[in-house]
FIVORO-896037 format. One line per field, with one value per residue (C-alpha): residue number from 1; residue in one letter; x, y, z. Coordinates in Angstrom, 3 decimals, padded with zeros to 6 digits, m for minus. Layout:
N
k	[NUM:...]
r	[a:...]
c1	[X:...]
c2	[Y:...]
c3	[Z:...]
! end
This chain:
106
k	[1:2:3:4:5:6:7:8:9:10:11:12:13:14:15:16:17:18:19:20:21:22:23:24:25:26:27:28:29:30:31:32:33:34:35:36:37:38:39:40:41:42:43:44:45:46:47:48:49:50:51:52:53:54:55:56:57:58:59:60:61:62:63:64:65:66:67:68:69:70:71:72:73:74:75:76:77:78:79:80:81:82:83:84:85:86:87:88:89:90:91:92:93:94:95:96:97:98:99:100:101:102:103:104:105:106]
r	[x:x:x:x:x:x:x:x:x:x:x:x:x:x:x:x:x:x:x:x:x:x:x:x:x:x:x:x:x:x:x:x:x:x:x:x:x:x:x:x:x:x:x:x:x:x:x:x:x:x:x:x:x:x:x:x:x:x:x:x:x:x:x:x:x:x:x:x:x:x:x:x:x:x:x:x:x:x:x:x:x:x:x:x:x:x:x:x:x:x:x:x:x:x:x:x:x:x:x:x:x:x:x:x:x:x]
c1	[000.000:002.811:004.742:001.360:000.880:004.882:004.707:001.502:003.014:005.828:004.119:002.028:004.642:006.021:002.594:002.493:006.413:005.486:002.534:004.621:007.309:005.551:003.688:006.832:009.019:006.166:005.428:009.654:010.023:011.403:013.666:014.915:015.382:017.980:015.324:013.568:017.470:017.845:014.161:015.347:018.642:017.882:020.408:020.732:024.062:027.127:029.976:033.219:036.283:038.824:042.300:044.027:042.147:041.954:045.593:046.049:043.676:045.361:048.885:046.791:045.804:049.071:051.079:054.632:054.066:053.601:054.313:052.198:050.279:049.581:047.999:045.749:044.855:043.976:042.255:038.662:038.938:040.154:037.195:034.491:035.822:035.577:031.922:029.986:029.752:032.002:034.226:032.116:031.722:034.946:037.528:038.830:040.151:042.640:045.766:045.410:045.540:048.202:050.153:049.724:050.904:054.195:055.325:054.196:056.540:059.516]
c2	[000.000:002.217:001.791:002.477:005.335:006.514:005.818:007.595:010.544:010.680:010.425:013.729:015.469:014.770:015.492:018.495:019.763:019.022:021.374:024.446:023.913:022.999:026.832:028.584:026.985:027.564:031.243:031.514:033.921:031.725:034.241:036.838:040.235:042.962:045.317:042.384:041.423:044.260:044.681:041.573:043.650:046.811:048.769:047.334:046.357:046.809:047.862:046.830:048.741:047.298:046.549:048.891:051.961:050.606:050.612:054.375:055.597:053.352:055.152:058.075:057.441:055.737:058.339:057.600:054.383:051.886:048.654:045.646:046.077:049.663:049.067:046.046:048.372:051.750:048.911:049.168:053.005:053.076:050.399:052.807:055.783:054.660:052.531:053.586:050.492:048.063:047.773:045.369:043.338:043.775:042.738:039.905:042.476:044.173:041.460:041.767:045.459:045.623:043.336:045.445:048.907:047.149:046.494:049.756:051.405:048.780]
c3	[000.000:000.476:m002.280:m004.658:m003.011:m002.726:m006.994:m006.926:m005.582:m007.519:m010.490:m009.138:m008.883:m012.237:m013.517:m011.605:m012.877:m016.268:m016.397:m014.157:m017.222:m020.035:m020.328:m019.522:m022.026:m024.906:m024.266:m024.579:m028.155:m031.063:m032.398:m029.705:m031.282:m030.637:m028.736:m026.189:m025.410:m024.036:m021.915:m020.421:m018.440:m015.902:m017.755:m021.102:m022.740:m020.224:m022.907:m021.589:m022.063:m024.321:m022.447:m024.677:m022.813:m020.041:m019.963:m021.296:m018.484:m015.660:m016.759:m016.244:m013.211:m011.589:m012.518:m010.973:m008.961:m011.777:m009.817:m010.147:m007.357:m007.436:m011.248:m009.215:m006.966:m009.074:m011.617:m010.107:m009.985:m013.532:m014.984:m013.207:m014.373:m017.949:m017.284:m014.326:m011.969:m014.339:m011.682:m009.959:m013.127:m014.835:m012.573:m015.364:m016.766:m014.493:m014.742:m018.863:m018.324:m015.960:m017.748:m021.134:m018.203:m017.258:m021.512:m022.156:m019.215:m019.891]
! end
């Protein structure tokens, strides 16, 4: 009796899964255009920087301390002032960009 009614249950629940899912996944759009893309984000597209200028505006910012860890540090500072709030997002970026700071110096 048990194990009928443990297999009943689970098939309930399957049942039940199946038609939470099934009316999600077929009012999903087919084809996803550029504008609904970006409804779907509070603030749109987030446009990186490039590590190129994020390099030129780190040397700005360092001026004469150019070590290593100075650049990791001035990084986040750097990545906002290009991109409001990127440099919560963009911190993958910082070792490239110091990396391209210390060829550029020597």
């Amino acid at each position: 009796m048990k194990l009928r009614m443990l297999k009943l249950l689970t098939s309930m629940k399957f049942v039940v899964c199946f038609l939470v899912v099934l009316p999600l996944a077929l009012s999903a759009p087919l084809i996803v255009e550029e504008d609904d893309l970006d409804k779907r984000f509070l603030w749109g597209k987030i446009q990186l920087p490039s590590i190129h200028d994020l390099g030129k505006k780190l040397l700005e910012m360092l001026g004469s301390d150019t070590t290593e860890a100075a650049c990791e540090a001035a990084c986040p500072a750097a990545l906002n002032a290009l991109v409001p709030g990127a440099g919560l997002i963009g911190g993958s970026l910082c070792s490239p960009a110091c990396h391209w700071v210390q060829t550029q110096i020597g």
